[in-house]
N, C-alpha and C positions, 0 to 999 in steps of 0.2 A: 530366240525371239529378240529382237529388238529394242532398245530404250524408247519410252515414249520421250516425243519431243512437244515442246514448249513454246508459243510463240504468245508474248503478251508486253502491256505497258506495265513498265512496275517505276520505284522508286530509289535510290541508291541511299541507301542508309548511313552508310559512311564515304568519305573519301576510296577511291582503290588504291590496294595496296599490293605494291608490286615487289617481287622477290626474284632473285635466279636461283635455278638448280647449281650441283655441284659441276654440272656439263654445259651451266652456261644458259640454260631454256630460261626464255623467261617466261614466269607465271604470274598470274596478277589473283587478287579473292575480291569478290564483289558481294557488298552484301546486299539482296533486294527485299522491297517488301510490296506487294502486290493487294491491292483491297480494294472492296465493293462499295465505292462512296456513289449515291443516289440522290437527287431533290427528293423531298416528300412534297407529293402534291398538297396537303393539310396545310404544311406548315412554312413551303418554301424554303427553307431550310434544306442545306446539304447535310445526307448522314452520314456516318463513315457503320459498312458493314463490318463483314471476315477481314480478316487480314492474311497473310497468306506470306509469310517469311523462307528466304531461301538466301544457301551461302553458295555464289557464282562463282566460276573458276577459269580462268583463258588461257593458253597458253601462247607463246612466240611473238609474234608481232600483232596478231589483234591483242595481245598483254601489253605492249605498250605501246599500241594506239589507242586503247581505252585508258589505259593511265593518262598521258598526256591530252584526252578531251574530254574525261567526265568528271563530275566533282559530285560530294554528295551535296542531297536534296534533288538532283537533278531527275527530269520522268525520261527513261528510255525507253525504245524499242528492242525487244531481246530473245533472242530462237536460242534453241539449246536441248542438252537431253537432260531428262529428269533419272536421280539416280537416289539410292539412298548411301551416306556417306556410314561408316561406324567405326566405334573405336572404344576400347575399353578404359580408362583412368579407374585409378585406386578401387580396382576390383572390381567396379559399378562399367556395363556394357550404356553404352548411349550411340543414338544413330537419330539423324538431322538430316531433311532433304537438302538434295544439293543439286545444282545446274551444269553441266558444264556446257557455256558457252559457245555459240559459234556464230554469233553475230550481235553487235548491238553497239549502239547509237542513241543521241539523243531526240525525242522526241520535238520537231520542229510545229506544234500544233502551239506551244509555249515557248520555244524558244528561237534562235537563229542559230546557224554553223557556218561557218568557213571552213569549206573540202580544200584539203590537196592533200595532191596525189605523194603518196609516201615513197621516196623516188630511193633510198637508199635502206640499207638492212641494219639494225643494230645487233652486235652480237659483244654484249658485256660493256657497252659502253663508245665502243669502236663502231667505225663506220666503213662500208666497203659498198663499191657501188653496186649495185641493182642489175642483176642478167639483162643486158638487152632482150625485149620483148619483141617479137617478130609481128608484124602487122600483118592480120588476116584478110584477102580483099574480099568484103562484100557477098553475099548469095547474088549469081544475076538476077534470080526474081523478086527482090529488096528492091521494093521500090521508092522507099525512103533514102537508097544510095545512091541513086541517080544524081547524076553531077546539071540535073535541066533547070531551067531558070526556077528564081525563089517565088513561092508563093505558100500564104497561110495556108493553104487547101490542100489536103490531102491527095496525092495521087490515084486516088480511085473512085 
């Protein structure tokens, strides 16, 4: 069976923080916090509901392209699968939801981004270029590819 997956606006609680394995992967932990804040009609007032805390986890290159563009406080957008982590300390078992990540970005409804395109690989700090990517041409019946004069209107 499957992990459920995840798709919601949450909060970054902290900065992320990024690590490499002993092989070099890089992994990033994100911590989120997810909660049901409401206007009450009565009082106009914003409330803050649940809250809904989880420790996110990326691995490779979205590890550090979320390092290098998210900081804490920040609301993202963020899919992933929900998993429960565990681990035992001084005899006592504890287990904490946890995420791992496969997509997420900052929430542009509050803020602004500058994209580009991540043209090169980091591996431990080194840079090596990026496989050329082979350019796929178009479905003929895309008719958004049509190379016919410009106009705001839609082909159909």
């Amino acid at each position: 069976m499957p992990l459920p997956t995840m798709t919601g606006v949450g909060r970054l609680v902290d900065d992320p923080e990024l690590r490499f394995t002993q092989s070099g992967k890089a992994v990033v932990n994100i911590r989120l916090a997810f909660n049901a804040r409401r206007l009450n009609p009565q009082t106009q007032q914003w409330e803050d509901g649940d809250t809904f805390w989880v420790h996110g986890t990326a691995w490779e290159r979205l590890a550090e392209n979320a390092t290098e563009t998210l900081a804490k406080g920040m609301e993202v957008l963020v899919t992933g699968e929900l998993r429960t982590e565990q681990w035992e300390k001084d005899g006592q078992k504890h287990s904490r939801p946890a995420l791992l990540i496969r997509s997420i970005g900052p929430n542009l409804v509050w803020a602004t981004a500058a994209v580009t395109k991540a043209s090169t690989q980091q591996n431990n700090g080194q840079q090596r270029p990026a496989p050329q990517q082979q350019r796929q041409a178009p479905p003929q019946d895309d008719p958004w590819a049509t190379a016919g004069p410009t106009s705001d209107q839609p082909p159909f």
